[in-house]
ROSE-4610 file (N, C-alpha, C; in Angstrom, 1 decimal, always signed):
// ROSE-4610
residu = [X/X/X/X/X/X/X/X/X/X/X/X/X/X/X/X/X/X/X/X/X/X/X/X/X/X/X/X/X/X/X/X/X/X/X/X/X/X/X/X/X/X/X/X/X/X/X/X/X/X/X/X/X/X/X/X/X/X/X/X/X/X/X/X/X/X/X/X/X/X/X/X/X/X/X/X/X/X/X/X/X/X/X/X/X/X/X/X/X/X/X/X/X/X/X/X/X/X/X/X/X/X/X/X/X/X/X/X/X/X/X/X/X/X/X/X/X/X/X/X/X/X/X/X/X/X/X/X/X/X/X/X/X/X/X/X/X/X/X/X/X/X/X/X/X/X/X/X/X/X/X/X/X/X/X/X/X/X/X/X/X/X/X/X/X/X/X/X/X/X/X/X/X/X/X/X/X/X/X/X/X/X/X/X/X/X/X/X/X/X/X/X/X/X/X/X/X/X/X/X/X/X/X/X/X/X/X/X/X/X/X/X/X/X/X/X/X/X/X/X/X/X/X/X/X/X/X/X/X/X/X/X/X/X/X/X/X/X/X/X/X/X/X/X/X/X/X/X/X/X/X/X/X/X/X/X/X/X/X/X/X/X/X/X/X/X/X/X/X/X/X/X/X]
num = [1/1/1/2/2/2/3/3/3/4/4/4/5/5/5/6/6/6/7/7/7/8/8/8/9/9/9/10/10/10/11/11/11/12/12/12/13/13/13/14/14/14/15/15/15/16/16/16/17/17/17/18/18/18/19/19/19/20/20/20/21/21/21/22/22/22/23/23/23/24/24/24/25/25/25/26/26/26/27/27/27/28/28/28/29/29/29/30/30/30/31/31/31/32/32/32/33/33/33/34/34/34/35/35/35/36/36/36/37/37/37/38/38/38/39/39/39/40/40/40/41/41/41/42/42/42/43/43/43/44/44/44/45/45/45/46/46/46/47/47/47/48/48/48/49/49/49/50/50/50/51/51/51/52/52/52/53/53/53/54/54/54/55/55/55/56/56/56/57/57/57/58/58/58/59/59/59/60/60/60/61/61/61/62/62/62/63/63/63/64/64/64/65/65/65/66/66/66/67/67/67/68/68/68/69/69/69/70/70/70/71/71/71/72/72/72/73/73/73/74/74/74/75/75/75/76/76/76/77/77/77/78/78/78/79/79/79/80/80/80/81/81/81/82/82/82/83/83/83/84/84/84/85/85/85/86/86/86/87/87/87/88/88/88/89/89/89/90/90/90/91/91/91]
x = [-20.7/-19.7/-19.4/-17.9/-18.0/-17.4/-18.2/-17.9/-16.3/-15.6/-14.0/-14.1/-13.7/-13.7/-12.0/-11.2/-9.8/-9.3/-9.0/-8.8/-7.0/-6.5/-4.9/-4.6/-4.4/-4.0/-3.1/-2.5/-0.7/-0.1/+0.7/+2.0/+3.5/+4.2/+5.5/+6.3/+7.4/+8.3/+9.5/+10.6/+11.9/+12.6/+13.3/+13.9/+15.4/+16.1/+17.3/+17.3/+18.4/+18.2/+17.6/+16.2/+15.5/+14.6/+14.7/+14.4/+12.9/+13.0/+11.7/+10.5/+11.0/+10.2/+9.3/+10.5/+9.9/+8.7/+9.5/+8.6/+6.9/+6.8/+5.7/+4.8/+5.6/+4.7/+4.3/+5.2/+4.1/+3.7/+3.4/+2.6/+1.0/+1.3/+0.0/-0.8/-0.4/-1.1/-1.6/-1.0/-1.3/-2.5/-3.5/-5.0/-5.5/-5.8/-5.9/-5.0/-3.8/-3.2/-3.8/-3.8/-4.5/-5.5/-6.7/-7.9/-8.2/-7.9/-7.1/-6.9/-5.6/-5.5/-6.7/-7.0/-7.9/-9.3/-9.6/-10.9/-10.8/-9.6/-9.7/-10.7/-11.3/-11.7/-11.4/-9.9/-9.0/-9.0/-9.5/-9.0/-10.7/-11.5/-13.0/-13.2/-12.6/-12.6/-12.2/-11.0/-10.7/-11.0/-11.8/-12.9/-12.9/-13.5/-14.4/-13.5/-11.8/-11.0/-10.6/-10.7/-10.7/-9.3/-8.3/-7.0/-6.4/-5.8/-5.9/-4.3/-3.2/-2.4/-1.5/-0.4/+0.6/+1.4/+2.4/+3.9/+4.4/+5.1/+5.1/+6.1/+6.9/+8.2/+9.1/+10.2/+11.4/+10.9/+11.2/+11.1/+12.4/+13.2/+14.3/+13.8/+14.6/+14.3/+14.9/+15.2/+15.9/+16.9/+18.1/+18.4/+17.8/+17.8/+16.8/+15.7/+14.5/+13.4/+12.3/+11.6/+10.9/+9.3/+8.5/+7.2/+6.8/+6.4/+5.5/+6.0/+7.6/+7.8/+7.7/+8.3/+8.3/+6.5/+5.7/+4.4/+3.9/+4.4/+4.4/+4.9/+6.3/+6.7/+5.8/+5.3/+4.6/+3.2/+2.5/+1.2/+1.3/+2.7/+2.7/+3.3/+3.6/+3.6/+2.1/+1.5/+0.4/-0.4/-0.6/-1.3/-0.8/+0.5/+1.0/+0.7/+0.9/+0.4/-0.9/-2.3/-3.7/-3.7/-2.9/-3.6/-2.8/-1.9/-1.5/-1.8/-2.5/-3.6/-5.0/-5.3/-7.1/-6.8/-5.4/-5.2/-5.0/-4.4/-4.6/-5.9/-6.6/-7.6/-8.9/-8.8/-9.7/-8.9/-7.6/-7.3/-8.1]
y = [-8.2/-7.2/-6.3/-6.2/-5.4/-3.7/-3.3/-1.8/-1.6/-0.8/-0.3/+1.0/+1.6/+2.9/+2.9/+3.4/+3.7/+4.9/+5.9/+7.5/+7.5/+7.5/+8.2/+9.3/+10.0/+11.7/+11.8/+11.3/+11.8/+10.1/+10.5/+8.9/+9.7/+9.5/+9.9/+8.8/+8.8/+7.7/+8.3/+7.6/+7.7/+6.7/+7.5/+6.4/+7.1/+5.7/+6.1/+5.4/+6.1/+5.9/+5.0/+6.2/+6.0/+7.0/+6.7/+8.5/+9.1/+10.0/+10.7/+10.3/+10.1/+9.5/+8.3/+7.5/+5.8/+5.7/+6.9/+7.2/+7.4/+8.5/+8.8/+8.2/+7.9/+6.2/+5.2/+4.7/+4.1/+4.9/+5.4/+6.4/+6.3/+6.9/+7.0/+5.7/+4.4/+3.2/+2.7/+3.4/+3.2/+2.6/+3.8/+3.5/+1.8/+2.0/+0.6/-0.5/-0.7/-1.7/-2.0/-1.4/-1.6/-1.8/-1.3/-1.7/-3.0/-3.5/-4.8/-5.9/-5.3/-6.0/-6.5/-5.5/-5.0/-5.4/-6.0/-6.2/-7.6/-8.2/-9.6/-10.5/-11.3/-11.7/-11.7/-12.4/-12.3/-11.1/-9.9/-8.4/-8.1/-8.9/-8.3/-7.9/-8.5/-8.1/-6.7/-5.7/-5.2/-3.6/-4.1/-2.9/-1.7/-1.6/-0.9/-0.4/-1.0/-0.7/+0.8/+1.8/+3.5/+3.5/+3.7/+3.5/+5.3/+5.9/+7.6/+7.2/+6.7/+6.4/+5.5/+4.6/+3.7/+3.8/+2.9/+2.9/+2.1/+2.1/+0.9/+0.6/-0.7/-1.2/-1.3/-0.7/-0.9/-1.8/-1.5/-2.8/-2.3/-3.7/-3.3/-3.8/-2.6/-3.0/-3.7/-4.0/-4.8/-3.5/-3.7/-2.5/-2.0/-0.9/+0.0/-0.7/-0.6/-1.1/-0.2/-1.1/-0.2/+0.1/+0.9/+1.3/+0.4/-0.7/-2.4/-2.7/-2.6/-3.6/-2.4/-1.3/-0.6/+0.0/-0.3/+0.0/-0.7/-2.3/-3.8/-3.8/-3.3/-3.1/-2.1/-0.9/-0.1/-1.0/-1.4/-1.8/-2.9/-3.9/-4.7/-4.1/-3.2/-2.2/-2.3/-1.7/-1.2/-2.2/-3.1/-4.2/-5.0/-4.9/-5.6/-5.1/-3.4/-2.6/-2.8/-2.6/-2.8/-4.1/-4.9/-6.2/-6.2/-5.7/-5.4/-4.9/-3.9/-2.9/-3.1/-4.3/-4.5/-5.8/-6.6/-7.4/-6.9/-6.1/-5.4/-4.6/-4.2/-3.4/-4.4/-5.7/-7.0/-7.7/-7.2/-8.2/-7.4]
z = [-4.3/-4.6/-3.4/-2.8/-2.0/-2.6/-1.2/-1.9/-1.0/-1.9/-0.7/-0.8/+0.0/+0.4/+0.7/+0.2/+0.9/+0.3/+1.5/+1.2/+1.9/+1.5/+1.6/+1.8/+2.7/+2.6/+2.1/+3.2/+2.6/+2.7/+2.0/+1.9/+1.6/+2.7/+2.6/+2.3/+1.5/+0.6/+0.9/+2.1/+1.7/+0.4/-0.6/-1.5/-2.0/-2.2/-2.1/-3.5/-4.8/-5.8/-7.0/-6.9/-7.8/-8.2/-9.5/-10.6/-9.8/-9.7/-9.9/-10.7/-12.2/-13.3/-12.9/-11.7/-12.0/-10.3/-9.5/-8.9/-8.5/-9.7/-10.1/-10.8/-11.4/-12.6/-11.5/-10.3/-9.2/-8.5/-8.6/-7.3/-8.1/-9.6/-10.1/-10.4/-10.1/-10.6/-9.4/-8.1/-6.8/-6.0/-6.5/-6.3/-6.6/-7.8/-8.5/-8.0/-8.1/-7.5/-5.6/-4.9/-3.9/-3.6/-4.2/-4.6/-4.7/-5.9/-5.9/-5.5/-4.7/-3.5/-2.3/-1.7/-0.9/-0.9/-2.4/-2.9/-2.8/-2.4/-2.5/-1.4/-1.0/-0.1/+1.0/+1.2/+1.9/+2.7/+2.2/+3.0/+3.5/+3.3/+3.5/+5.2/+5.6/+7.9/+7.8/+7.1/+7.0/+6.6/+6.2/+4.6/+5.7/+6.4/+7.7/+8.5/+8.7/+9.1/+9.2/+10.1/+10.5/+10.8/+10.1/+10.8/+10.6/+11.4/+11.1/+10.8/+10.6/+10.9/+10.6/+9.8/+9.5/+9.2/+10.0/+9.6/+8.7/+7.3/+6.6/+7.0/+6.7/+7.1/+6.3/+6.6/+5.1/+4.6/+3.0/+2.1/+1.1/+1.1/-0.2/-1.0/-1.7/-3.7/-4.2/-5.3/-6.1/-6.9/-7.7/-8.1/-9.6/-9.4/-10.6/-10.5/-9.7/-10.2/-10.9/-11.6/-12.5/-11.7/-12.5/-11.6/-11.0/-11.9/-11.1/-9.8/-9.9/-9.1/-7.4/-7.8/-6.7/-5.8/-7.2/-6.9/-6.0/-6.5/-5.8/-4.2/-4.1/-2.5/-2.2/-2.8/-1.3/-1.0/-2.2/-1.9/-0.7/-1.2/-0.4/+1.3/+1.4/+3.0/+3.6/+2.6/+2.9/+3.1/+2.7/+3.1/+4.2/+4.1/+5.6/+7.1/+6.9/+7.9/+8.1/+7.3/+7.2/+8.2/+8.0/+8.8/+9.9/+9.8/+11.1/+12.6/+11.7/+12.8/+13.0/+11.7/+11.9/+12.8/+13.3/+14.0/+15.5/+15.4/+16.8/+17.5/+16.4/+16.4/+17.1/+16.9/+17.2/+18.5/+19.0/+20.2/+21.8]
């Protein structure tokens, strides 16, 4: 079993129409969904990864999306970034 440790301070979100409501609803499933992710095998090089810092990369939505799916693009930022930088972090 690995253990994960991943602390977020802050996460800033530009978003262009979409509710506050549906917002929030991914925001709060957030943790867990990346966890998740993160806990997969696949992400084990990365665990230990100290990053003070990430830029995530636009991601478009689809129109109206609901919490999942929008939860879905940031996690999937955030994971894109993570390996981003634990790849750089190893060259």
């Amino acid at each position: 079993m690995t253990n994960l440790d991943v602390r977020i301070d802050r996460l800033r979100l530009v978003l262009h129409g979409v509710s506050s409501e549906i917002v929030e609803s991914a925001i709060s499933g957030l943790d867990s969904s990346l966890a998740r992710r993160l806990g997969s095998t696949h992400f084990r090089d990365v665990i230990n990864l100290d990053i003070a810092e990430l830029a995530l990369p636009p991601a478009d939505a689809p129109r109206n999306p609901d919490a999942a799916v929008l939860r879905g693009l940031i996690v999937d930022g955030l994971i894109e970034a993570v390996v981003k930088q634990s790849r750089a972090s190893r060259s």
